[in-house]
DOFI-530972 format. One record per residue: residue number from 1; x, z, y of N, C-alpha, C in turn. Coordinates in Angstrom, 1 decimal, decimal comma. Layout:
<pts>
num; n.x; n.z; n.y; ca.x; ca.z; ca.y; c.x; c.z; c.y
NUM; X; Z; Y; X; Z; Y; X; Z; Y
...
</pts>
This chain:
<pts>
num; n.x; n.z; n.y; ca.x; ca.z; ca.y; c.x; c.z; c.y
1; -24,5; -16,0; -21,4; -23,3; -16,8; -21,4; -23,2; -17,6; -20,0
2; -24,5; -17,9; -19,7; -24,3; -18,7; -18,5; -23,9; -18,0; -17,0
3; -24,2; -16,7; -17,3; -23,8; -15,7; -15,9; -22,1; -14,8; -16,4
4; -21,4; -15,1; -17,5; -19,9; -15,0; -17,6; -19,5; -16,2; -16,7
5; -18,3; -14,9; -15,9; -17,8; -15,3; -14,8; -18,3; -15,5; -13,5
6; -19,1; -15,4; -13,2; -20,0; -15,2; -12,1; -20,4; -14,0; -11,7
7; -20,3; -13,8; -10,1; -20,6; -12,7; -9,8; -22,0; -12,5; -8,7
8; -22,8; -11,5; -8,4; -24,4; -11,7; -8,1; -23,9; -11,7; -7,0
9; -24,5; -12,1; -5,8; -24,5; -12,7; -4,5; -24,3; -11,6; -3,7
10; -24,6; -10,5; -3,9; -24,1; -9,1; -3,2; -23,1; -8,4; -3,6
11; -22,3; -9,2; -4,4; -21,0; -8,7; -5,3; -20,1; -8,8; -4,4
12; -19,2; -7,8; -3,8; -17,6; -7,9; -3,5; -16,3; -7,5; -4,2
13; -15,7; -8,4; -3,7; -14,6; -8,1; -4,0; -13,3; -8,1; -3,4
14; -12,7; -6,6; -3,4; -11,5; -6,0; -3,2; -10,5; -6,1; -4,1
15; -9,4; -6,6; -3,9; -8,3; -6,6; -4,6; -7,1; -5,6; -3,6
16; -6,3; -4,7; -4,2; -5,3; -3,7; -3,9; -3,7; -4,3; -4,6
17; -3,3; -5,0; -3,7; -2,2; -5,2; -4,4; -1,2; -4,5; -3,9
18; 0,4; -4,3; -5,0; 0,9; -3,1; -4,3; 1,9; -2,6; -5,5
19; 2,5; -1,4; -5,5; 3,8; -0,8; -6,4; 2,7; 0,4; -6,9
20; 3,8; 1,3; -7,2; 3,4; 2,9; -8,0; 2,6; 3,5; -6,4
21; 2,9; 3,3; -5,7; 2,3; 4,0; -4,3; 0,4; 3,7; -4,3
22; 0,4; 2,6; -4,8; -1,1; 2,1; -5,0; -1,8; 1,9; -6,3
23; -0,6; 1,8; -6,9; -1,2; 1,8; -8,9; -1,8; 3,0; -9,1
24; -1,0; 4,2; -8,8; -1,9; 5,6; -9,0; -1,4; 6,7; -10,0
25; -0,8; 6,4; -11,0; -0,3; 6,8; -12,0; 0,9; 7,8; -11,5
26; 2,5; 7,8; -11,0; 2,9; 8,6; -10,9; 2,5; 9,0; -8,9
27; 1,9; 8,6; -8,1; 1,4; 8,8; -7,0; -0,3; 9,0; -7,0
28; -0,7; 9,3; -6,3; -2,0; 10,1; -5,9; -2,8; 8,6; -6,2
29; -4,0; 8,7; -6,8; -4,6; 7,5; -6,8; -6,2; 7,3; -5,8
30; -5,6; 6,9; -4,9; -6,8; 6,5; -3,9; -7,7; 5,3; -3,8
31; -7,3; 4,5; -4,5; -7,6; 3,2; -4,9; -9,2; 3,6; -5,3
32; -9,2; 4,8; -6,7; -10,8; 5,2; -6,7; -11,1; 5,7; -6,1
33; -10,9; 6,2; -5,1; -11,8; 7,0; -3,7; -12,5; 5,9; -3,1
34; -12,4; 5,1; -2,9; -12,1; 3,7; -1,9; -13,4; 3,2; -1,9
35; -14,4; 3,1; -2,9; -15,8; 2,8; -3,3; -17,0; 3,8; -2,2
36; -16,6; 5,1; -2,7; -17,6; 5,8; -2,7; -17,1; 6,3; -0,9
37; -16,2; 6,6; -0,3; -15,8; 6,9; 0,6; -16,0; 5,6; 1,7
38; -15,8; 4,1; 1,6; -17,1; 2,9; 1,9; -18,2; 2,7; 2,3
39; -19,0; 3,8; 0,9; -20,5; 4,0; 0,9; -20,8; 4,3; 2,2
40; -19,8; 6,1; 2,2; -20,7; 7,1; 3,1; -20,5; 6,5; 4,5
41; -18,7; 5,8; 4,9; -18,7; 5,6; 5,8; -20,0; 4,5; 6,3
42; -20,1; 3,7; 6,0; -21,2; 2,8; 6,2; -22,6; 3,1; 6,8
43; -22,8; 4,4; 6,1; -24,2; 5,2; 6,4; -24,1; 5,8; 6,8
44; -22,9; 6,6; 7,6; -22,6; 7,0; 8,9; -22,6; 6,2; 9,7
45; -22,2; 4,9; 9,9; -22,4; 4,1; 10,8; -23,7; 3,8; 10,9
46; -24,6; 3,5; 10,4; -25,7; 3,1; 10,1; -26,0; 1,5; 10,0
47; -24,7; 1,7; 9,0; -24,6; -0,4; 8,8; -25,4; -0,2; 7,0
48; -26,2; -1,6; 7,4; -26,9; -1,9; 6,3; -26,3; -2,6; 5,6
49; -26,1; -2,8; 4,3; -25,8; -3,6; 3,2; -26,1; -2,6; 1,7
50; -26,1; -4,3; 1,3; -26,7; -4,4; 0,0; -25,8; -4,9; -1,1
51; -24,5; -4,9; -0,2; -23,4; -5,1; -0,9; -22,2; -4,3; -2,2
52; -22,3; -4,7; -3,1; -21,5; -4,0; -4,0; -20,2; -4,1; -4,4
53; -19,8; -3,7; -3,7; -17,8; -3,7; -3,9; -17,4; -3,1; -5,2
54; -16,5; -4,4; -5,8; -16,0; -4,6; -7,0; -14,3; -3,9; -6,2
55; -13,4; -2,9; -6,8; -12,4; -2,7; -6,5; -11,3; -3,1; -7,9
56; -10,5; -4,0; -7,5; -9,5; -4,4; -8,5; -8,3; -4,0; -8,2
57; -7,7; -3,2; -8,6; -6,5; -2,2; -8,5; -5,2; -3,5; -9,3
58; -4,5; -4,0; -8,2; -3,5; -5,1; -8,8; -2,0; -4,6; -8,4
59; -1,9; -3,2; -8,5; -0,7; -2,7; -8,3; 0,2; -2,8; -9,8
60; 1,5; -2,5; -9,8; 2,2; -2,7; -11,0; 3,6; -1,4; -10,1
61; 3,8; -0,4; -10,7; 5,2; 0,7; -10,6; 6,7; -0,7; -10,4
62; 7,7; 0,0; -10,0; 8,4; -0,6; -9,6; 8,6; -1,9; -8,8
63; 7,8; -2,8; -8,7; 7,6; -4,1; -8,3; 8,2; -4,4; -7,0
64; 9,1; -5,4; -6,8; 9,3; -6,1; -5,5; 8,8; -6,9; -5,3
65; 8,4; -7,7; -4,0; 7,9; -8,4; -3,6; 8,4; -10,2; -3,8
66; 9,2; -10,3; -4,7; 10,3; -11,3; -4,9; 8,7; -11,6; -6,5
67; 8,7; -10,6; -7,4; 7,9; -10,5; -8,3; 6,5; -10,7; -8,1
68; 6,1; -9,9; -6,8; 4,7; -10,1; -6,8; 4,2; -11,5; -6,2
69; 5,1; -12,7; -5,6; 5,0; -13,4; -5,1; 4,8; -15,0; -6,2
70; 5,6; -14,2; -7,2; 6,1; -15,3; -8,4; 5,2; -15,3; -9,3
71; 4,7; -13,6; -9,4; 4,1; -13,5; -10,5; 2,3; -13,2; -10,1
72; 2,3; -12,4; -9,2; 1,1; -11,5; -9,2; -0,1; -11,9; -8,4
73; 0,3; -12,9; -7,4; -0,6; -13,9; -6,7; -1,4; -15,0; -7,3
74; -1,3; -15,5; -8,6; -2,3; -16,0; -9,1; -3,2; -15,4; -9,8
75; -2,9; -13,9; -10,1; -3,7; -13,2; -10,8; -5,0; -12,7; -9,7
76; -4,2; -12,9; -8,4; -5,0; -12,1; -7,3; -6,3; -13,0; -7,1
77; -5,8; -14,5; -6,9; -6,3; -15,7; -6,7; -7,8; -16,2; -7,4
78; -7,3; -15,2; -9,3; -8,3; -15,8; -9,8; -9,4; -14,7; -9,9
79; -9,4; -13,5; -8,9; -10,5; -12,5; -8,7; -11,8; -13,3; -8,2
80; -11,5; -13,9; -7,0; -11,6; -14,5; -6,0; -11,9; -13,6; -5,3
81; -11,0; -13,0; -4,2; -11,6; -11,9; -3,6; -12,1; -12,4; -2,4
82; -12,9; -11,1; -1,7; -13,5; -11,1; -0,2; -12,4; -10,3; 0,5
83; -12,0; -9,3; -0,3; -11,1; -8,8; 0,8; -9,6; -8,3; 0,2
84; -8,3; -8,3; 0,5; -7,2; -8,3; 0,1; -6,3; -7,5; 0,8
85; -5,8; -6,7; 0,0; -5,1; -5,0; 1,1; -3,6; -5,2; 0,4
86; -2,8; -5,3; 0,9; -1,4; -5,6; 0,8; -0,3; -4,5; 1,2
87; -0,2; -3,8; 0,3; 0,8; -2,7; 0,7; 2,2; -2,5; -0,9
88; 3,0; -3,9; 0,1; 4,3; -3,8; -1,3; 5,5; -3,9; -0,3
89; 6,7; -3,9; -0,5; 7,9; -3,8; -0,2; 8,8; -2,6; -0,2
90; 8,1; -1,2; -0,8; 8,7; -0,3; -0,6; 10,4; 0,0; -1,9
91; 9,9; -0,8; -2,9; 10,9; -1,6; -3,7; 12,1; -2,2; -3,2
92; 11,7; -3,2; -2,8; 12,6; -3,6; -1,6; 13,4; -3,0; -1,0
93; 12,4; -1,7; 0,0; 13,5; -1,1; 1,0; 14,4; -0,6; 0,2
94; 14,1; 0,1; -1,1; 15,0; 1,4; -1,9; 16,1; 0,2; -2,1
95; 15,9; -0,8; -2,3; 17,3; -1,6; -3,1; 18,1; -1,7; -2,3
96; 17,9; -2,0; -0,4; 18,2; -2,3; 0,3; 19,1; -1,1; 1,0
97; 18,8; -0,2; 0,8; 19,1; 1,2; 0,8; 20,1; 2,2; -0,1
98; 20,0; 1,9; -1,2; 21,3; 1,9; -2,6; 21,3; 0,8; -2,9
99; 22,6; 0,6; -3,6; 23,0; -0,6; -4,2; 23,1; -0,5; -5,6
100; 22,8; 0,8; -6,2; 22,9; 1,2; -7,6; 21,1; 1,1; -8,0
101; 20,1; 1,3; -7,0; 18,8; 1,0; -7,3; 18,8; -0,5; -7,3
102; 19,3; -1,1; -6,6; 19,1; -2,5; -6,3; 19,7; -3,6; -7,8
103; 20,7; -2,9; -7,8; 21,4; -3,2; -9,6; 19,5; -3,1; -10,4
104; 19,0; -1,9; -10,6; 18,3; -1,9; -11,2; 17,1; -2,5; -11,0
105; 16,4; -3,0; -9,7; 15,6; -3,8; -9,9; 15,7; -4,9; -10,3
106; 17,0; -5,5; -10,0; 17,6; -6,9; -10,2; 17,4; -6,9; -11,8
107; 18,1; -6,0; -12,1; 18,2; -6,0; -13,7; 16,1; -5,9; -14,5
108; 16,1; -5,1; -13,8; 14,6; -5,2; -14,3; 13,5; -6,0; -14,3
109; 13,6; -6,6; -13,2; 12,7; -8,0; -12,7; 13,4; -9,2; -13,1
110; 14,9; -9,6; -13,2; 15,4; -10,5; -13,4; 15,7; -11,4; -12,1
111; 15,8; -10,3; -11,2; 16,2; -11,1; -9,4; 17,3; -12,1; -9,0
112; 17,4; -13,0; -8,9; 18,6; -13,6; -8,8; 19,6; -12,9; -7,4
113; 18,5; -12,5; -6,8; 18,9; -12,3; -5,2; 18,7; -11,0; -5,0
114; 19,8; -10,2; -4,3; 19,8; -8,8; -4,3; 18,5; -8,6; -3,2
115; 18,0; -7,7; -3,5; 16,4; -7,8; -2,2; 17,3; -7,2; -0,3
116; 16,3; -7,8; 0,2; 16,9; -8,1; 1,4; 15,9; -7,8; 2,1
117; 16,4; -7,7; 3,6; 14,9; -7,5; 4,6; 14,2; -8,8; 4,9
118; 15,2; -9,8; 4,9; 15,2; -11,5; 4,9; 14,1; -11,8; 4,3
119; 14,4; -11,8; 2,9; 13,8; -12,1; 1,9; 12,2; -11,0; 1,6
120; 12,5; -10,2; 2,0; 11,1; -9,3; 2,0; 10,0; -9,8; 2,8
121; 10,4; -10,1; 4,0; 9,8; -10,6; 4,7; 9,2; -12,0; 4,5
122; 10,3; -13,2; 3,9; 9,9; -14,3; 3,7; 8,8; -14,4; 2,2
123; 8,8; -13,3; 1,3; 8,3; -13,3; 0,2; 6,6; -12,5; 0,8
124; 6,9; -11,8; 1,5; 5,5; -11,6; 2,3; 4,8; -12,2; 2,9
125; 5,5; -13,0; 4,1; 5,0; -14,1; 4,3; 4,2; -15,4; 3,8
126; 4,8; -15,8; 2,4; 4,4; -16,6; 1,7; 3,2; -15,8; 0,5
127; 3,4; -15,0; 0,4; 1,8; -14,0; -0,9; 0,6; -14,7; 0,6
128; 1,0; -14,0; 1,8; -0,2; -14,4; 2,7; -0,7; -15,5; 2,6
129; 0,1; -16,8; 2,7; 0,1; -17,7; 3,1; -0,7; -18,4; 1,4
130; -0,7; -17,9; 0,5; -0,4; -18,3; -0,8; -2,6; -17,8; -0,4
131; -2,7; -17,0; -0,3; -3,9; -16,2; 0,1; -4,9; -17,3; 0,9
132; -4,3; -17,1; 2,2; -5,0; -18,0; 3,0; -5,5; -19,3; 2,6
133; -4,5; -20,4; 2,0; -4,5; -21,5; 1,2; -5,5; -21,6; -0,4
134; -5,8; -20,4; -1,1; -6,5; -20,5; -1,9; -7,6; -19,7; -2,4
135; -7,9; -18,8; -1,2; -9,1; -17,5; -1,2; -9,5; -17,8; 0,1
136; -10,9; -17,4; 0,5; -11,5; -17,2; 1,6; -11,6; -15,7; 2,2
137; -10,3; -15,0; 1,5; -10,8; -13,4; 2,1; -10,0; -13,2; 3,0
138; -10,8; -11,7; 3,7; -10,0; -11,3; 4,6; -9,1; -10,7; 4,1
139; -7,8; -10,4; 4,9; -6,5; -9,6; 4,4; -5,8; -8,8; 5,0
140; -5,4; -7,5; 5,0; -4,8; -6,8; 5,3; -3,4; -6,3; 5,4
141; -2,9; -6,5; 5,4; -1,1; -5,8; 5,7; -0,6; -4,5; 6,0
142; -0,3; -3,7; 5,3; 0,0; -2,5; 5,7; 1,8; -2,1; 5,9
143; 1,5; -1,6; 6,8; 3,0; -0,9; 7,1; 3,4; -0,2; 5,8
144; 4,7; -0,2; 5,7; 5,3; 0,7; 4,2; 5,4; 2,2; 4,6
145; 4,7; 2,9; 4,2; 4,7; 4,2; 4,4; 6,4; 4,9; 4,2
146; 6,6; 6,0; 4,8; 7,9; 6,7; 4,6; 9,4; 7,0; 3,4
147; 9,7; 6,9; 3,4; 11,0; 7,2; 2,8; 11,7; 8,6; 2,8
148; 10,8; 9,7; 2,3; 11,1; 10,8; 2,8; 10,6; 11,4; 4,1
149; 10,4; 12,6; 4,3; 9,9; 12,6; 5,7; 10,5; 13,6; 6,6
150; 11,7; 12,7; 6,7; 13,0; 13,4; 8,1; 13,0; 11,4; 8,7
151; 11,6; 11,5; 9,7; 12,2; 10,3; 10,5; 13,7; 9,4; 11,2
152; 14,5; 10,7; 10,9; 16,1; 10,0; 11,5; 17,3; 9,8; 10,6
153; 16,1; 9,6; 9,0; 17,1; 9,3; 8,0; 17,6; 8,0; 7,8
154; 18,5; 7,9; 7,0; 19,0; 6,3; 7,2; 18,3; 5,3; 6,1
155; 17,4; 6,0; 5,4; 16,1; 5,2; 4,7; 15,3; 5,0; 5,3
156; 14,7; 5,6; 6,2; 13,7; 5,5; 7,0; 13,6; 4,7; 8,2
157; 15,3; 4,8; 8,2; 15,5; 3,3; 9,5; 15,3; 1,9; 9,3
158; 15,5; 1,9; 7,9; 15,3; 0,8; 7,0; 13,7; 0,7; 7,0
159; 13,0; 1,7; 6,9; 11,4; 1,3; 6,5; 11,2; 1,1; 8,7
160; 11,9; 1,3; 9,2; 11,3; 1,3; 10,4; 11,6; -0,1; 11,1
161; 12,8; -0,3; 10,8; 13,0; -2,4; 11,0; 12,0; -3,0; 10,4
162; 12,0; -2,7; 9,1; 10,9; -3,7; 8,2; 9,7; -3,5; 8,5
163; 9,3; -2,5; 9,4; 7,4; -2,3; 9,6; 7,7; -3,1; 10,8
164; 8,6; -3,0; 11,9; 8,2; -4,0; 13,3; 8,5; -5,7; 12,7
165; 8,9; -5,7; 11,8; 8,6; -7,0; 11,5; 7,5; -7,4; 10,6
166; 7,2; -6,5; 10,0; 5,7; -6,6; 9,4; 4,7; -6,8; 10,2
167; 4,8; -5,8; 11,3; 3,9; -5,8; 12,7; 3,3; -7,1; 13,1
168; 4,7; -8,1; 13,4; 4,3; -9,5; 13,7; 3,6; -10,6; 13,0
169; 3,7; -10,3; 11,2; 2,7; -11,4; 10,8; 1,7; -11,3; 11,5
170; 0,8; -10,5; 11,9; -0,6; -10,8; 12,3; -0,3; -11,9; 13,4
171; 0,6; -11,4; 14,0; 0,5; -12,8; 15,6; 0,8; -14,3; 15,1
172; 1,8; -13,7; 13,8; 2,3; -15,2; 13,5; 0,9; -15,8; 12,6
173; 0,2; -15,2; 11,6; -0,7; -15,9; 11,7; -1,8; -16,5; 12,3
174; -2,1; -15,4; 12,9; -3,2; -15,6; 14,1; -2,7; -17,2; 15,2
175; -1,5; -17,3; 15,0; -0,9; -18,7; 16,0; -1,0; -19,7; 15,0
176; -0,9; -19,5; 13,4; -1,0; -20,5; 12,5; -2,5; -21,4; 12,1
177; -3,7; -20,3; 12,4; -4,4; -21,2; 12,5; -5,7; -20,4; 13,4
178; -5,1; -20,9; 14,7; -5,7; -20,3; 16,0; -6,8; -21,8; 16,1
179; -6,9; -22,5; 15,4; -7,5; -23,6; 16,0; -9,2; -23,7; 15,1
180; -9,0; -22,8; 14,1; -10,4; -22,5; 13,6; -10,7; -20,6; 13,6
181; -11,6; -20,5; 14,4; -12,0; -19,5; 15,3; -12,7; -18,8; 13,7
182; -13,1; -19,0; 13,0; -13,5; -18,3; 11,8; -12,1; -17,4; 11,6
183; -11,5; -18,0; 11,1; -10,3; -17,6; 10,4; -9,0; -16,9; 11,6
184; -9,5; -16,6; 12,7; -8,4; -16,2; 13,4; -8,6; -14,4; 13,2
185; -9,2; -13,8; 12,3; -9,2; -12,7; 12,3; -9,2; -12,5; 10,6
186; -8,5; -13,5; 9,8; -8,7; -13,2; 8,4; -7,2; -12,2; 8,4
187; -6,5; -12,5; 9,1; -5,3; -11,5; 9,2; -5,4; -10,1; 9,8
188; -4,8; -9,0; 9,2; -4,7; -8,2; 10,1; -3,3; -6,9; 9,7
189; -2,8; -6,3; 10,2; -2,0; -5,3; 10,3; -2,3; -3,9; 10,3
190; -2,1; -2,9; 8,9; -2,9; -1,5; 9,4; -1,7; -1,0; 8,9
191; -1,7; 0,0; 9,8; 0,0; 0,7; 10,3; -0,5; 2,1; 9,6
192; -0,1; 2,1; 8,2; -0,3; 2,9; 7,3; 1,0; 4,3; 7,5
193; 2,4; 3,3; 7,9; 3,6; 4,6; 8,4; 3,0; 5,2; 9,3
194; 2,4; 4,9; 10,6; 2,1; 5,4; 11,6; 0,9; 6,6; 11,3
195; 0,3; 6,2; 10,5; -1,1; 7,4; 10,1; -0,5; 8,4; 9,7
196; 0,7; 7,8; 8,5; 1,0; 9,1; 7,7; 2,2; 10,0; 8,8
197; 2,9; 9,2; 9,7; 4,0; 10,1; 10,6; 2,9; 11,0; 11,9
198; 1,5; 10,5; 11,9; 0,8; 11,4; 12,6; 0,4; 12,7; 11,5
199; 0,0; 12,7; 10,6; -0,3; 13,6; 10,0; 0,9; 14,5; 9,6
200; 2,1; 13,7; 9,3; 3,2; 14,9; 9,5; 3,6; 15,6; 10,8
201; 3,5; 15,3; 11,8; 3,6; 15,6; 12,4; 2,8; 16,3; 13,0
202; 1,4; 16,3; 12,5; 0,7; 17,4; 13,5; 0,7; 18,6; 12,1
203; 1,0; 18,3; 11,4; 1,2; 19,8; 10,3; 2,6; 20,6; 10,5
204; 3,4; 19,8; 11,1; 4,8; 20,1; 11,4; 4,4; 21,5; 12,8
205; 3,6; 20,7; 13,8; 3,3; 21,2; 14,9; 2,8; 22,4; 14,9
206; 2,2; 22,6; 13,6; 1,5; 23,7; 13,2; 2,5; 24,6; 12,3
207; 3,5; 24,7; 12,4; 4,3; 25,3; 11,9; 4,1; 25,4; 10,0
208; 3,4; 24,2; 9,5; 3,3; 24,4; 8,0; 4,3; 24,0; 7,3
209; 4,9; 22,9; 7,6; 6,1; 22,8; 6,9; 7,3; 21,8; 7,9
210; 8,2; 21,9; 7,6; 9,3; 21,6; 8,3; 10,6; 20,7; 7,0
211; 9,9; 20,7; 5,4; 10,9; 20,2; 4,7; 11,3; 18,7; 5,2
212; 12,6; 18,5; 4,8; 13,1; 17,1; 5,3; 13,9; 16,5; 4,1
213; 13,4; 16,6; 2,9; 14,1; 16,4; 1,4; 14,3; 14,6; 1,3
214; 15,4; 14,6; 1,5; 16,2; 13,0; 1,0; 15,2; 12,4; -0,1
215; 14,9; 10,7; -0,1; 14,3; 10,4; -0,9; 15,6; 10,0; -2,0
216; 16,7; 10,3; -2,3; 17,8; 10,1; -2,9; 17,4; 11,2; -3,8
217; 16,6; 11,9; -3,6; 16,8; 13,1; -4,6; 15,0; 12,7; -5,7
218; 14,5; 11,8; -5,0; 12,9; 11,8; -5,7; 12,6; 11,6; -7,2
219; 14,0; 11,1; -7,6; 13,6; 10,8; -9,3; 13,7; 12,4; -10,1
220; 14,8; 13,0; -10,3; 14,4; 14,4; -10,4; 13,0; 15,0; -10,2
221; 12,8; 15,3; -8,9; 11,7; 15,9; -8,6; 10,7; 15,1; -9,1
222; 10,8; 13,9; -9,0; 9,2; 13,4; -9,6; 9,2; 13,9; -11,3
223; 10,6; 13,9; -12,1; 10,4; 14,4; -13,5; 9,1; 15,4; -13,8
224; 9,6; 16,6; -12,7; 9,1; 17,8; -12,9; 7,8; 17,6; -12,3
225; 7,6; 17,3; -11,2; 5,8; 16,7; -10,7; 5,2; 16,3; -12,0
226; 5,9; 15,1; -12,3; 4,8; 14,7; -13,6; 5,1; 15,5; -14,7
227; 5,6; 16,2; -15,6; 5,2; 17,2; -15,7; 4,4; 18,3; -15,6
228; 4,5; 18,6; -13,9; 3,4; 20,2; -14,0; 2,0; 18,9; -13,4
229; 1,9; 17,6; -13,4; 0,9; 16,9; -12,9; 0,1; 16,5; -14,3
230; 0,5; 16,1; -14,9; 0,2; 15,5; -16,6; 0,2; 16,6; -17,5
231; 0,7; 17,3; -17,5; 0,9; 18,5; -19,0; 0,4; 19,2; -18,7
232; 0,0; 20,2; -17,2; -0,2; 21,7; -16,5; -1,5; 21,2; -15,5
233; -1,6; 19,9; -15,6; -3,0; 19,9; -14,5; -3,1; 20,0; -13,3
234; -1,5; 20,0; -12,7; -1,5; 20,8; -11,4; -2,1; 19,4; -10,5
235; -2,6; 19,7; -9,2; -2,6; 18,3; -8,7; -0,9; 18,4; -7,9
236; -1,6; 16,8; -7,1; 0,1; 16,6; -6,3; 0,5; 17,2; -5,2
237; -0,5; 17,7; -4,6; -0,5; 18,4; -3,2; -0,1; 19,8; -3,9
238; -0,6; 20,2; -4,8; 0,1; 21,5; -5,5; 1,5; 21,6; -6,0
239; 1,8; 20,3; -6,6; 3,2; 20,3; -7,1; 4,2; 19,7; -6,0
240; 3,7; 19,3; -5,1; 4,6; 19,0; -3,9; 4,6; 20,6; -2,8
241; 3,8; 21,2; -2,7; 4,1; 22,7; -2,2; 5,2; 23,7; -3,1
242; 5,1; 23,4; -4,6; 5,8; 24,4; -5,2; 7,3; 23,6; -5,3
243; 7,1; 22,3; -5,1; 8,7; 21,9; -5,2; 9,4; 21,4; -4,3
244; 8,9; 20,9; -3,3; 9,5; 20,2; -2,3; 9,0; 20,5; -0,9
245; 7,5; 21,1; -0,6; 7,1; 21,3; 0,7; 6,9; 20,6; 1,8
246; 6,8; 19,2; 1,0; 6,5; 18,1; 1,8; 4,9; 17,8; 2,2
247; 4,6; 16,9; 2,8; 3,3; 16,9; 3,6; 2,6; 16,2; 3,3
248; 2,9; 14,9; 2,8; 1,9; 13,6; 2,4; 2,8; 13,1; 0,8
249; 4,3; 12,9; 1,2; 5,1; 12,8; 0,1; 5,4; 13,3; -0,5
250; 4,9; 13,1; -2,2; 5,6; 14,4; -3,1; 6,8; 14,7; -3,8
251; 7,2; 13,4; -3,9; 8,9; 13,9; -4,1; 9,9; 13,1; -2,5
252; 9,0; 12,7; -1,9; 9,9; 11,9; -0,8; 9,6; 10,5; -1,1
253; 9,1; 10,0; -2,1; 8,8; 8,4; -2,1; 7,1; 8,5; -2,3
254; 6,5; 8,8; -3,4; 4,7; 8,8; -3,7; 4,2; 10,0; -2,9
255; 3,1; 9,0; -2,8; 2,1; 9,9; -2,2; 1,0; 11,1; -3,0
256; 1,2; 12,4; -2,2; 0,1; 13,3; -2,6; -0,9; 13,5; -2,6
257; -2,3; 13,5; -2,5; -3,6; 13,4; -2,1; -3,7; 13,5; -1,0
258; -3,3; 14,6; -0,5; -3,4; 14,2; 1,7; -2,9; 12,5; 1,5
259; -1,6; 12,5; 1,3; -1,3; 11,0; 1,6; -1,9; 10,1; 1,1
260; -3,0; 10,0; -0,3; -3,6; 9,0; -0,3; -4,6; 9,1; 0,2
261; -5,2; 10,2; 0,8; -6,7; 10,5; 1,6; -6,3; 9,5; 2,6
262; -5,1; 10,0; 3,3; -4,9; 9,1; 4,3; -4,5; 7,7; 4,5
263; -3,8; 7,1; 3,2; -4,3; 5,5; 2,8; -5,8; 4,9; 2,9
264; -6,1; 6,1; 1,9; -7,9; 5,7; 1,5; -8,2; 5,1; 3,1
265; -8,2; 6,3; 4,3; -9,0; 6,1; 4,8; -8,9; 4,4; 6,2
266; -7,4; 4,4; 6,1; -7,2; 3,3; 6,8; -7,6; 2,2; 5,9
267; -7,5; 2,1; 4,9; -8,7; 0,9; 3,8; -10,1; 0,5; 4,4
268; -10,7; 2,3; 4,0; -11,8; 2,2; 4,4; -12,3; 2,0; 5,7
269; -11,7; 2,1; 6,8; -12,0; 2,1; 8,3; -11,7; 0,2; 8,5
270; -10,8; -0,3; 8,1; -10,9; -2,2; 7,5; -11,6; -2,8; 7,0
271; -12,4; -2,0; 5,9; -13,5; -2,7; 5,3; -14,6; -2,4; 6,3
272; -15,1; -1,7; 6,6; -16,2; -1,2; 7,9; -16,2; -1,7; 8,9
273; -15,2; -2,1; 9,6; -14,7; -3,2; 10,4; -15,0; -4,7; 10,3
274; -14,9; -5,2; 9,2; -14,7; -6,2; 8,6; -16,4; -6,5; 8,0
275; -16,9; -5,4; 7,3; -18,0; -6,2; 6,3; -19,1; -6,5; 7,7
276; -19,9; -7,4; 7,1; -21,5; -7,3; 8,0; -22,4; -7,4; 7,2
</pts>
């Protein structure tokens, strides 16, 4: 009884907060790679610890950042984590992007306010800030991964305004509390779009695929993924070649195992970074 709620001195803790892109369920779940792929990197490095990473998966499907701000930050709070990986607004962008999605998150979350790039921003801002003020971990920010993968779509311009303003929390915090030299690196930015538009693109270069499927069309398509994903066993990278021929994205919004390999691994190259 006296060691409930307490954790042993070599205990960490990871918290993943985030939508369906990091919950795992209808997208690739890399969240449990994230331990073991830690390990090896580590002992490739030839960094010692004796540290044991607790991974708390605090994603929730559909979620905007209007929600995770109101709701999902004290749940984060009471982990007490060491380290905090932030990859949410992709919610956001879709509402921002249709106005018939945006109807439905409103309706679903109970939004008073149609989601906005304003407000995405200021609701990001403040989870950090909510972080900073009552955890001592470090934190990460990730760029919102793609919207389909035809870079000159008009979804994607939308995820591409909102990552250069994502870009700048790190400076803006790094200026907020530049006056205690501990804490001027608890912030950081990992440009999760940019991993995944390198890897499409160098598979593109390679002549493997060239699909450019609208994420307007991903609720269909995902029907049938989860389907041959849940009933048939297929994985996602298999049911994204037989239906869509996309590269990281399987219907145009979730990611396939290439794409969570390549989440996983900007996680893990943070933590490595980060632990001593």
């Amino acid at each position: 009884d006296e060691k409930k709620g307490k954790r042993d001195e070599d205990e960490r803790v990871l918290v993943c907060l985030g939508d369906s892109l990091t919950h795992g369920a209808c997208s690739a779940n890399w969240v449990d790679d994230v331990e073991s792929s830690l390990m090896e990197q580590l002992q490739n490095k030839n960094k010692t610890t004796t540290a044991n990473v607790h991974i708390v998966n605090a994603a929730q499907n559909s979620i905007c950042t209007h929600t995770v701000l109101h709701e999902k930050v004290k749940h984060v709070v009471a982990c007490k984590p060491d380290y905090i990986f932030i990859m949410i607004g992709t919610n956001d962008a879709m509402a921002i992007y249709r106005d018939d999605w945006a109807k439905e998150k409103m309706r679903l979350f109970n939004l008073t306010e149609k989601p906005n790039e304003d407000a995405l921003i200021r609701n990001l801002t403040d989870i950090v800030k909510v972080f900073l003020d009552q955890t001592t971990a470090v934190i990460a920010i990730a760029t919102l991964p793609p919207l389909g993968e035809d870079c000159n779509s008009e979804s994607n311009k939308i995820i591409q305004s909102i990552n250069c303003r994502i870009k700048t929390l790190e400076y803006l915090f790094l200026g907020e509390i530049k006056n205690d030299s501990r804490e001027t690196e608890r912030v950081s930015v990992i440009d999760v779009n940019g991993a995944l538009w390198d890897e499409i693109n160098t598979q593109r270069s390679l002549n493997l695929s060239k699909a450019t499927h609208s994420v307007d069309m991903f609720l269909p398509y995902a029907m049938v993924m989860g389907l041959l994903h849940c009933v048939f066993g297929l994985s996602w990278n298999v049911a994204t070649l037989l239906l869509t021929g996309n590269i990281v994205l399987s219907e145009s919004l979730h990611l396939n195992e290439d794409g969570g390999r390549i989440v996983r691994n900007e996680v893990v190259q943070w933590l490595v970074d980060k632990m001593k």
